[in-house]
MARMAR-601761 format. One record per residue (C-alpha): residue number from 1; residue in one letter; chain; x, y, z. Coordinates in steps of 0.1 Angstrom, whole numbers. Example, Ala and Ser with C-alpha at 12.3 -4.5 7.8 and 13.67 -1.06 7.14 Angstrom:
REM residues 2
+------+------+-------+-------+-------+-------+
: resi : resn : chain :    px :    py :    pz :
+------+------+-------+-------+-------+-------+
:    1 :    A :     A :   123 :   -45 :    78 :
:    2 :    S :     A :   137 :   -11 :    71 :
+------+------+-------+-------+-------+-------+
This chain:
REM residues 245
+------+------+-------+-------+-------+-------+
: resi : resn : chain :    px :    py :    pz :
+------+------+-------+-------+-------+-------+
:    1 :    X :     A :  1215 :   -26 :  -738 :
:    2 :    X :     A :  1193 :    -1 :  -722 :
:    3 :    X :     A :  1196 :     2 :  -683 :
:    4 :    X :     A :  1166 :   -19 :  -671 :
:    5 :    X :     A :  1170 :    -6 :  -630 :
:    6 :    X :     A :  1177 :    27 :  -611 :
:    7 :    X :     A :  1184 :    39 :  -575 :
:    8 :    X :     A :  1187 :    75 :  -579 :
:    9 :    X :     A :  1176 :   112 :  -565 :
:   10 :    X :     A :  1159 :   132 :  -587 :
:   11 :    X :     A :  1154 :   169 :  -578 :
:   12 :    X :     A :  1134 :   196 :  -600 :
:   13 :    X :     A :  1133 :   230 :  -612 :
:   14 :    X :     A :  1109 :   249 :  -631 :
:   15 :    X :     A :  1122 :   276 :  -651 :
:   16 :    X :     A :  1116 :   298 :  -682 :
:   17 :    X :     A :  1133 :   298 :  -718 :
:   18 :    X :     A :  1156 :   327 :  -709 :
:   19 :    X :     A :  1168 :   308 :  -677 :
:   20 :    X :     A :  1165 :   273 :  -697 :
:   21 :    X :     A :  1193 :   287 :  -726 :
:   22 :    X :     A :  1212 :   303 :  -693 :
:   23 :    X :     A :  1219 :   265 :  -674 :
:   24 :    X :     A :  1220 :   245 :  -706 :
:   25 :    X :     A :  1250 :   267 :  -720 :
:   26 :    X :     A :  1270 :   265 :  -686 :
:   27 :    X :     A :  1261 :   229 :  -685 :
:   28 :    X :     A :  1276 :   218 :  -720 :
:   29 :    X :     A :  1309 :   228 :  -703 :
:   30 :    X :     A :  1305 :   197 :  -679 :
:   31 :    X :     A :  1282 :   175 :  -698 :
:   32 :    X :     A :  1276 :   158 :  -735 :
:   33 :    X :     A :  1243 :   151 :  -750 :
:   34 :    X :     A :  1225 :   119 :  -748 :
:   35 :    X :     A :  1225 :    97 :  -779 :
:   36 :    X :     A :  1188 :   110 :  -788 :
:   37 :    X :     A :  1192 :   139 :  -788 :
:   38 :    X :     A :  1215 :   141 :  -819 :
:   39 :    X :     A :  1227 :   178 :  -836 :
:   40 :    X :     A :  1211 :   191 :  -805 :
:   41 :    X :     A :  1175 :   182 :  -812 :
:   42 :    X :     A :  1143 :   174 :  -791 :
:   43 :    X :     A :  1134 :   140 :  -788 :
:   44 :    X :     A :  1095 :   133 :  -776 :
:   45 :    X :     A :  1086 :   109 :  -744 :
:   46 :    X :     A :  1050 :    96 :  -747 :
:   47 :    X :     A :  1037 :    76 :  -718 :
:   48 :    X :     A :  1006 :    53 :  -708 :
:   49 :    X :     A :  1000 :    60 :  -668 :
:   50 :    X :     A :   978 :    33 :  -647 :
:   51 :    X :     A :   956 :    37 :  -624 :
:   52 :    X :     A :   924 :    19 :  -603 :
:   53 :    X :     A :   889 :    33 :  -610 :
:   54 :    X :     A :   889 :    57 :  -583 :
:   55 :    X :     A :   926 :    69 :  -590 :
:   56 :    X :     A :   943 :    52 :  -557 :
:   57 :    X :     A :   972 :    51 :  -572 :
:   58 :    X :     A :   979 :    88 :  -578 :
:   59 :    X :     A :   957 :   101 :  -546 :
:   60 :    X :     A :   983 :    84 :  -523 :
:   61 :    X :     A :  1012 :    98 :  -542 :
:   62 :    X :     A :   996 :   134 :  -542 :
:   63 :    X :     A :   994 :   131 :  -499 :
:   64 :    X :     A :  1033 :   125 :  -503 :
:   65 :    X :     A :  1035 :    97 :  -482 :
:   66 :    X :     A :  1075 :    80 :  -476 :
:   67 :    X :     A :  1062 :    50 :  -502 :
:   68 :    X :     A :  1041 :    55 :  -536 :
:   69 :    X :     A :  1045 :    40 :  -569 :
:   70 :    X :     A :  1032 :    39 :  -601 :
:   71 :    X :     A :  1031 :    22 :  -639 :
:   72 :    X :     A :  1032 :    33 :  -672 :
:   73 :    X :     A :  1044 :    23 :  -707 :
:   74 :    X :     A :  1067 :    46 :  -718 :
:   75 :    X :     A :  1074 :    46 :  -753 :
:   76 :    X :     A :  1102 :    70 :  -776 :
:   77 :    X :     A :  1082 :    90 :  -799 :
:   78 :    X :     A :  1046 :    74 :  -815 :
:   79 :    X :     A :  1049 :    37 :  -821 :
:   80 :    X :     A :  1032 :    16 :  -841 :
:   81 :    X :     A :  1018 :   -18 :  -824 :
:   82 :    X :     A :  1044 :   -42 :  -833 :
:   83 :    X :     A :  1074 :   -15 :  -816 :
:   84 :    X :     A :  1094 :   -25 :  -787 :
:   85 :    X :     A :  1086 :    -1 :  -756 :
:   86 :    X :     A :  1092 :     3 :  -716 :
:   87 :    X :     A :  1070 :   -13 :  -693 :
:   88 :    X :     A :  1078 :     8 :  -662 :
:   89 :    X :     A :  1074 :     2 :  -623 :
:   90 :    X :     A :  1081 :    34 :  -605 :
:   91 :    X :     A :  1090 :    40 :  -569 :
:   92 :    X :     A :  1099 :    64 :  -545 :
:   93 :    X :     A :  1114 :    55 :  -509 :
:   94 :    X :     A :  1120 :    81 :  -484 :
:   95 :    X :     A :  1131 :   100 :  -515 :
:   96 :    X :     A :  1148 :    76 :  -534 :
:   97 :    X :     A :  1136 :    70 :  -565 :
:   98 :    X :     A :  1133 :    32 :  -580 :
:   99 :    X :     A :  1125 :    22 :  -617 :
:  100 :    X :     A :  1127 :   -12 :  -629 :
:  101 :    X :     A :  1114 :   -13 :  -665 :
:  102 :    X :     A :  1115 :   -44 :  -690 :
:  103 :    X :     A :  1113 :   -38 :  -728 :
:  104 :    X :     A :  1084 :   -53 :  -743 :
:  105 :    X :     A :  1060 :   -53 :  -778 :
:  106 :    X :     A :  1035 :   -28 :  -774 :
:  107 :    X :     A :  1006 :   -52 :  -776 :
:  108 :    X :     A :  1024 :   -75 :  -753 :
:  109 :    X :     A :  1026 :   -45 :  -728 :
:  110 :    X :     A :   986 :   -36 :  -735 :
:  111 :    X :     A :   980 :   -76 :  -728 :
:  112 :    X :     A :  1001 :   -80 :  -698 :
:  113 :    X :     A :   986 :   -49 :  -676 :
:  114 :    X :     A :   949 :   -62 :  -689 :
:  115 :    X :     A :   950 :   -95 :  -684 :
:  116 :    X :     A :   978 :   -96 :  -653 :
:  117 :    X :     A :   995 :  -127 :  -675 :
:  118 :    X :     A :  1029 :  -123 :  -681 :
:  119 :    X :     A :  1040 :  -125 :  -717 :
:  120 :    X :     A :  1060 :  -156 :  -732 :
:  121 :    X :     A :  1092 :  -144 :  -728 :
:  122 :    X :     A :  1118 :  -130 :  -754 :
:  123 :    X :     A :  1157 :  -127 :  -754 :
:  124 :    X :     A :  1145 :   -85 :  -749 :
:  125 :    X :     A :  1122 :   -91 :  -719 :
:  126 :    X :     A :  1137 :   -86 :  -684 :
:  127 :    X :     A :  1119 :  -119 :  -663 :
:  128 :    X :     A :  1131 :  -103 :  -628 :
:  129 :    X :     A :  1110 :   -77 :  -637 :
:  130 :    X :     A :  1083 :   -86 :  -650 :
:  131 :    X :     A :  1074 :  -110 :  -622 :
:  132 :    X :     A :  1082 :   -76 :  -603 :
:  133 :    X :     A :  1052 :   -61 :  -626 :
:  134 :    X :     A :  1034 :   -94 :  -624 :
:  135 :    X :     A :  1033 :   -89 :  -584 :
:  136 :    X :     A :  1022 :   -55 :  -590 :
:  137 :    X :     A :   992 :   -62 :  -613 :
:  138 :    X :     A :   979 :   -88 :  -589 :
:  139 :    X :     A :   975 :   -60 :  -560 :
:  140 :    X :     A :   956 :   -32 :  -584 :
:  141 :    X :     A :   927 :   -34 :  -609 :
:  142 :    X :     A :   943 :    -9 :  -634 :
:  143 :    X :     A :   929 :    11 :  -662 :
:  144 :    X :     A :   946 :    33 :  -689 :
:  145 :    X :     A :   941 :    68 :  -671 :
:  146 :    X :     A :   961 :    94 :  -687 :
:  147 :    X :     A :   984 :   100 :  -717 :
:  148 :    X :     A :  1013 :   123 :  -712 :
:  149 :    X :     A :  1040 :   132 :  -735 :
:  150 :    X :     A :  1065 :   158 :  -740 :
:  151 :    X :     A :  1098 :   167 :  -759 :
:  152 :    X :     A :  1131 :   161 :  -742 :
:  153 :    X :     A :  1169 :   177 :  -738 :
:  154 :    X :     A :  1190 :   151 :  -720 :
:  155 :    X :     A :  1230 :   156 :  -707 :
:  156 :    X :     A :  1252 :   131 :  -690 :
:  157 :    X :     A :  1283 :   144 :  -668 :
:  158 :    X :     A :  1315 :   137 :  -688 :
:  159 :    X :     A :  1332 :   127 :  -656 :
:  160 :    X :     A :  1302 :   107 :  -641 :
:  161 :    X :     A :  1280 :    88 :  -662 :
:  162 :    X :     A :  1256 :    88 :  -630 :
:  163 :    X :     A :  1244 :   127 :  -630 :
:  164 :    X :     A :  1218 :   130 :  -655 :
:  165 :    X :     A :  1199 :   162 :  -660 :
:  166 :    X :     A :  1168 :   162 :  -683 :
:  167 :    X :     A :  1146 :   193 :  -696 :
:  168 :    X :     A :  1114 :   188 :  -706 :
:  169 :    X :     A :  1089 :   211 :  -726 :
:  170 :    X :     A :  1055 :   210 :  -742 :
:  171 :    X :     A :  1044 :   191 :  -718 :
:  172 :    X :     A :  1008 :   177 :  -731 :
:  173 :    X :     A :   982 :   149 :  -721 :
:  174 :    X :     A :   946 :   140 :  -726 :
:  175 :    X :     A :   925 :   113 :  -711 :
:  176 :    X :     A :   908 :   100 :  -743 :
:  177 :    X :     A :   927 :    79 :  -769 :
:  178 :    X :     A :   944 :    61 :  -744 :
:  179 :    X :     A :   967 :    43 :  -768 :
:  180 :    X :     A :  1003 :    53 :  -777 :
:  181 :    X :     A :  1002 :    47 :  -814 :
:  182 :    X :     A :   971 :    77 :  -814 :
:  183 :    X :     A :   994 :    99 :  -815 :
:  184 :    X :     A :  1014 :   126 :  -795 :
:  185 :    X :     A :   985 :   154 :  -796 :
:  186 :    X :     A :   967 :   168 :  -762 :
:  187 :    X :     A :   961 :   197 :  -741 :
:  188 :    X :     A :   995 :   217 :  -726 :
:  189 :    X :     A :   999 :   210 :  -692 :
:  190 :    X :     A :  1023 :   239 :  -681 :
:  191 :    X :     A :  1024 :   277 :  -699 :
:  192 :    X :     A :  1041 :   281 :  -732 :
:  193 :    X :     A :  1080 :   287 :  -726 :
:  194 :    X :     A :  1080 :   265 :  -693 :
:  195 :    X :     A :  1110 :   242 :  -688 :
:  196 :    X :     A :  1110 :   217 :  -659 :
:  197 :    X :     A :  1145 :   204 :  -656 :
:  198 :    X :     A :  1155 :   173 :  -634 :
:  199 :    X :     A :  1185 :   165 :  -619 :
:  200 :    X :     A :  1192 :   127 :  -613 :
:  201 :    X :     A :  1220 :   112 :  -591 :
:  202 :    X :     A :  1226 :    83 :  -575 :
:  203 :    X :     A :  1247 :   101 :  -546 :
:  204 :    X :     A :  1250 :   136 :  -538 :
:  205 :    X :     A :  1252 :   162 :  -571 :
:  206 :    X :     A :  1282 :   175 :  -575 :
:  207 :    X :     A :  1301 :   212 :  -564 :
:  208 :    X :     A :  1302 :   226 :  -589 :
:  209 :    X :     A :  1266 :   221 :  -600 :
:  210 :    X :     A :  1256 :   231 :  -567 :
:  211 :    X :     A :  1271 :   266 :  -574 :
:  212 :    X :     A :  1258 :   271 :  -604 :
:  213 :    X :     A :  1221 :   264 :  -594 :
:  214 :    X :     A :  1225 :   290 :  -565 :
:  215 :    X :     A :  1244 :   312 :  -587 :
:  216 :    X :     A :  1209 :   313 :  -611 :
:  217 :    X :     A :  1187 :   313 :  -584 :
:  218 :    X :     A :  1174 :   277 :  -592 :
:  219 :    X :     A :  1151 :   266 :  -563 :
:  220 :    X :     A :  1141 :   229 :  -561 :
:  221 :    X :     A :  1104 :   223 :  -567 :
:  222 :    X :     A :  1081 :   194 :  -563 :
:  223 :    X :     A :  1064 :   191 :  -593 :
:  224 :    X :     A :  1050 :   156 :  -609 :
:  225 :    X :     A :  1039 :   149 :  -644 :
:  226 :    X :     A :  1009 :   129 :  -635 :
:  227 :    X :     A :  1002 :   145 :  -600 :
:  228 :    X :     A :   996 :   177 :  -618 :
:  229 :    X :     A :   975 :   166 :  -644 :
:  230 :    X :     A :   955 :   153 :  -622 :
:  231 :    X :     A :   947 :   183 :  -606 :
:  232 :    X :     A :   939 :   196 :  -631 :
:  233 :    X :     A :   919 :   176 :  -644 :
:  234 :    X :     A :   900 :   176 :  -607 :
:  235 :    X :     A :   900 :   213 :  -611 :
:  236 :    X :     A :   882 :   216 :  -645 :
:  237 :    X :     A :   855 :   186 :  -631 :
:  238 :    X :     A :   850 :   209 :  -595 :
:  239 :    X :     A :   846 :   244 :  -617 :
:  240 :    X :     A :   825 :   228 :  -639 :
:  241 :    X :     A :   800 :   213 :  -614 :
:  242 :    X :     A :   795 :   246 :  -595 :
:  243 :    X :     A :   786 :   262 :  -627 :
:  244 :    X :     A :   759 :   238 :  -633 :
:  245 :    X :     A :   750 :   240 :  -599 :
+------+------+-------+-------+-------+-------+
């Protein structure tokens, strides 16, 4: 079964091909692939992020305040409407990071965050968490906002199943067709040959990873999937009303 709740750290890094192929060679002496990723392929991560009418949701998180959370459906590839999928409640305390997710139908997920009625529930659901959702949804009037997707390199430590490092690339989104069987298609988000890797730990990372990031000169960065496109996105609407002005 997946894991349905984390309490972990996640720090970032943005980096370039060469420096990507650099770390992820040293790190195969210390880590394995995750199942996904199988002979050492990409999988893709495509996600549904909510928000209110006027974007609350991510405007708090953008000001970096010690609380903000979010929710999104976060699916494995494109899926058709009858596919099991995440329904995700993200948090971040202080800097501890918090994500309760149940698994769900992807209709039943559309359904739920629309109608804030919790599903009939299946031997797959997680009921702690959805009344967790259910809570959630009763606080907000959400709206489908933005899709985002990109393809994914996961590790695990061999010696500690809790250090996780991800890298992600071709990092895309669009904020039409805001349904995840559309498709994975949209507008890059970061330059080609960008890498944003992220470490995860529920504790402290170890030593020997420690080294090794100073070693390469990796420098942590703040850098959100969602909080960047959405500056973007604010960007393109600013430039484009002082050239009608």
């Amino acid at each position: 079964m997946a894991i349905e709740v984390f309490n972990r750290y996640e720090n970032k890094y943005l980096m370039d091909t060469k420096a990507f192929y650099t770390i992820y060679n040293r790190l195969l002496e210390y880590m394995e692939m995750d199942a996904y990723n199988k002979n050492e392929q990409f999988y893709s991560i495509s996600n549904i992020y909510f928000d209110t009418e006027h974007d609350s949701l991510i405007r708090n998180s953008l000001a970096k305040p010690k609380y903000r959370e979010k929710l999104r459906i976060r699916a494995y590839g494109v899926p058709n409407a009858d596919a099991k999928v995440y329904l995700e409640l993200k948090k971040k305390v202080f800097g501890l990071v918090n994500k309760r997710r149940t698994a769900l139908k992807l209709n039943e997920s559309y359904d739920f965050v629309r109608t804030k009625v919790e599903p009939e529930f299946k031997d797959y659901m997680n009921r702690q968490v959805i009344q967790e959702i259910k809570y959630f949804l009763q606080r907000y009037d959400l709206e489908p906002k933005v899709y985002l997707a990109y393809d994914r390199i996961a590790m695990f430590c061999k010696n500690n199943r809790d250090l996780r490092i991800t890298f992600d690339t071709n990092i895309r989104s669009r904020r039409y067709d805001l349904k995840l069987e559309s498709g994975d298609h949209g507008d890059q988000l970061m330059g080609r040959g960008q890498w944003l890797m992220e470490v995860k730990a529920e504790k402290t990372i170890p030593l020997w990873l420690s080294k090794m990031l100073s070693e390469h000169d990796m420098f942590r960065t703040s850098f959100s999937k969602y909080g960047n496109e959405y500056k973007k996105m604010r960007n393109e609407q600013l430039t484009g009303e002082r050239i009608q002005l």
